[in-house]
C-alpha positions in Angstrom: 20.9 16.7 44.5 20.2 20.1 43.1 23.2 19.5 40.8 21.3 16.6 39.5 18.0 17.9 38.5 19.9 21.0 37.0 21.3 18.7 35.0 18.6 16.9 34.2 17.2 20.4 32.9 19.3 21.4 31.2 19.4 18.2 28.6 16.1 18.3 28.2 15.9 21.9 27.5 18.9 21.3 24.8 17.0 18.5 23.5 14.1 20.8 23.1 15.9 22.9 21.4 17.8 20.9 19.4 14.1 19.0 17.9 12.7 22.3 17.5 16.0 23.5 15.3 15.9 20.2 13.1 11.5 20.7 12.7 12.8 24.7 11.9 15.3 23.9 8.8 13.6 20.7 7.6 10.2 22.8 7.4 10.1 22.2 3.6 10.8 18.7 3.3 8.4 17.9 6.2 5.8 19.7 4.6 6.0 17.9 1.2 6.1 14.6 3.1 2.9 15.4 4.5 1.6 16.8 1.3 2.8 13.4 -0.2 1.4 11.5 2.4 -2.0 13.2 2.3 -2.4 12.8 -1.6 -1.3 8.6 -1.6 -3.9 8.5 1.3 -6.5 10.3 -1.3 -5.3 7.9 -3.9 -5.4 4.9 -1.9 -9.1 5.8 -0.6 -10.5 6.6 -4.5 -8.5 3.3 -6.1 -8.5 0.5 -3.9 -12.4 0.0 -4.0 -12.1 -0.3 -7.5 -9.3 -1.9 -7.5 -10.5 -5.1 -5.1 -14.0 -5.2 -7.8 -12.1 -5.7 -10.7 -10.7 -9.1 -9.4 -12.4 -11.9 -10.9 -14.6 -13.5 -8.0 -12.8 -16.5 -9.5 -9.3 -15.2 -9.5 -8.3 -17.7 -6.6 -9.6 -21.0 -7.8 -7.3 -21.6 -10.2 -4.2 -20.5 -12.0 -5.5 -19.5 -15.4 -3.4 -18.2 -18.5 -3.9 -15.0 -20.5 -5.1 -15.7 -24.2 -4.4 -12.3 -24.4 -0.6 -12.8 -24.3 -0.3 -15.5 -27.9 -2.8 -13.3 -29.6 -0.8 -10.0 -28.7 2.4 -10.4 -27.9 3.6 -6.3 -28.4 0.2 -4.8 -26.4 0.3 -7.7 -24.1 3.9 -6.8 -23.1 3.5 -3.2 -22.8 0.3 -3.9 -20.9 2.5 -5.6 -18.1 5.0 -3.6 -18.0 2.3 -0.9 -17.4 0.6 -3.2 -14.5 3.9 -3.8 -13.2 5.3 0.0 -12.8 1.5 0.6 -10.9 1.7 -2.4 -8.8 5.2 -1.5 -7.6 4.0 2.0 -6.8 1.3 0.8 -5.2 3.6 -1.5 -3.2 5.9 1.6 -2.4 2.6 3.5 -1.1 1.5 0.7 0.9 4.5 0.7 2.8 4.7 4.2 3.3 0.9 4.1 4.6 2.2 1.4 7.4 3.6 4.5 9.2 1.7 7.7 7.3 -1.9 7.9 7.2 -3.8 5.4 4.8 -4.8 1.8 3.8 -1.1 0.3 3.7 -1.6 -3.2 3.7 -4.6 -3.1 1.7 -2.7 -1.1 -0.7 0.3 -4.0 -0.3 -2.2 -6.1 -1.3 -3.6 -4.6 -4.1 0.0 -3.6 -5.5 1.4 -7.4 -5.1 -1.8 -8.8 -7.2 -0.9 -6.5 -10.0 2.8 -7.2 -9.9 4.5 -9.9 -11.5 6.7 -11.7 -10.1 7.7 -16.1 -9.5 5.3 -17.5 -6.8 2.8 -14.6 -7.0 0.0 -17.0 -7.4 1.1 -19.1 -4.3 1.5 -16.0 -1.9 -1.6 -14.6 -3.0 -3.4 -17.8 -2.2 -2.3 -18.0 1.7 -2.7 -14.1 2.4 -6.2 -14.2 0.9 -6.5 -17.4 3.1 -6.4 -15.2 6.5 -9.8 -14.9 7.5 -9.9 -11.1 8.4 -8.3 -10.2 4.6 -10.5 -12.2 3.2 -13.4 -10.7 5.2 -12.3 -6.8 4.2 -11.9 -7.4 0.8 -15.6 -9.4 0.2 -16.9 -6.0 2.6 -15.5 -3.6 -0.1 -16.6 -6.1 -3.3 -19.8 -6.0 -1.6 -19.9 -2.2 -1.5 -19.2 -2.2 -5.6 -22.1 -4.9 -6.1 -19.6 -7.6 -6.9 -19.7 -11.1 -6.0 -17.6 -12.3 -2.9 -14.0 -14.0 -4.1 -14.4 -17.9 -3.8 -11.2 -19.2 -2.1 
């Protein structure tokens, strides 16, 4: 029986050991995920309240085209391709907030609405649809003196 528990003690003293030697020579890349981590957090707290306002309490009613697009093609172009690179980092944070500190599904959501992309409008339309989304994002509209979003 002693042989056992020796045992025992002696893995999870090596497996002490071993965690404490991978924490000791990944010290620098630890620390700059946690700096990273910290500053989307900080991003995601400043932007997504401004963000959520800038949707048109309207957005969800119906699928409306950009007039914007026929009367400038060249600006209207680089304008999305703008959007786009933002939303998709925003998307990138989000998901990295699911397990670091932050707003990561709010920030999911907030990324997909400015991305481009086939069926955008549809999938928009049922996550908005959950009651407890819908809820959070009228709470922080509400908080910027904009009208709740009419689904």
């Amino acid at each position: 029986m002693k042989t056992v528990k020796k045992g025992k003690e002696f893995l999870e003293n090596n497996l002490i050991d071993q965690i404490s030697g991978i924490i000791l020579n990944y010290k620098n890349f630890i620390l700059w995920l946690g700096s990273i981590s910290f500053l989307v957090f900080i991003f995601s707290l400043i932007s997504i309240k401004w963000l959520v306002a800038l949707i048109p309490s309207d957005y969800f009613i119906e699928d409306k085209r950009n007039k914007y697009q026929s009367s400038y093609p060249l600006t209207w172009l680089i304008s999305i391709i703008i959007k786009n690179i933002i939303g998709y980092i925003l998307i990138i944070g989000g998901i990295l907030m699911l397990v670091l500190p932050g707003q990561g599904l709010f920030t999911i959501i907030i990324g997909l609405m400015l991305s481009n992309y086939p069926g955008k409008y549809f999938i928009e339309r049922k996550f908005i649809a959950i009651p407890s989304v819908l809820k959070t994002i009228n709470w922080l509209r509400k908080k910027s003196n904009k009208p709740p979003l009419e689904v």
